[in-house]
C-alpha positions, 0 to 999 in steps of 0.5 A, spaced: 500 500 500 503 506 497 500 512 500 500 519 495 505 524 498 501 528 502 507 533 503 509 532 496 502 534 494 499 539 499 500 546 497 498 551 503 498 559 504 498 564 509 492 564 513 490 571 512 487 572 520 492 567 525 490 572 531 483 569 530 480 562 531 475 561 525 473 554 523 474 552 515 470 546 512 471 543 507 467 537 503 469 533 499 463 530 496 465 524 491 471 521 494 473 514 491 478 508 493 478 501 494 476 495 498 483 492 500 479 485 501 475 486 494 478 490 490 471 493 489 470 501 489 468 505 495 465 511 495 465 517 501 463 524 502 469 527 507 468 533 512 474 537 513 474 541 519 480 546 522 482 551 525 488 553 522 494 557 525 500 559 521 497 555 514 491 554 510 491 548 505 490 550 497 483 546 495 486 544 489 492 540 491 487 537 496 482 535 491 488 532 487 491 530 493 485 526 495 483 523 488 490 519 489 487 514 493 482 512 487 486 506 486 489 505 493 486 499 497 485 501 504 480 501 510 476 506 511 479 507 519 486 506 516 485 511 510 481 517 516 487 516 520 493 517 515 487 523 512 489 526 519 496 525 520 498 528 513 493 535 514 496 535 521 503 534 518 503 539 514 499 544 516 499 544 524 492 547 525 490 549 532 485 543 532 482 538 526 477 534 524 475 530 519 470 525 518 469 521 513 461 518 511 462 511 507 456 510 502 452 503 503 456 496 501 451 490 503 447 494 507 451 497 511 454 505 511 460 506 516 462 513 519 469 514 521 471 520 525 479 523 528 480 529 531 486 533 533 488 534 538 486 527 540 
């Protein structure tokens, strides 16, 4: 399993306010990987939810960024955790959360949620 680069791939800017917490939310409403187990595609709205502190992560480098797991098996728990550790990692926001909601497979859904600080 080869995750994309995030480092590579996030592009980030000045935050234009840092002395001011303001929450940004993204969301991503058609995300795409695999079942490590099937090889099936899974589908996922991903909510990004930050405070950010210094930086702000560019929407396109996140959107591309994202879109690099289309052919990666993972589990979802696996894929939200490394989501989180990636941001935080080259981000460093006051506090972040991301919450991934995975579409019906055998008539099952399951939501992942991972916060930081933990």
């Amino acid at each position: 399993m080869a995750f994309p680069d995030a480092a590579a791939m996030l592009e980030i800017f000045d935050n234009p306010a840092p002395e001011r917490d303001y929450e940004i939310l993204h969301t991503a409403h058609e995300f795409t990987s695999l079942c490590p187990v099937t090889g099936q595609p899974d589908f996922a709205t991903l909510t990004f939810r930050y405070v950010a502190d210094k930086a702000c992560v560019e929407l396109k480098s996140l959107k591309l960024y994202l879109q690099a797991f289309r052919n990666e098996g993972v589990f979802y728990e696996a894929l939200i955790n490394t989501l989180l550790a990636d941001l935080v990692a080259v981000l460093v926001p006051r506090t972040m959360e991301i919450v991934g909601t995975f579409s019906v497979r055998g008539g099952m859904s399951t939501v992942v949620t991972a916060r930081h600080p933990a």
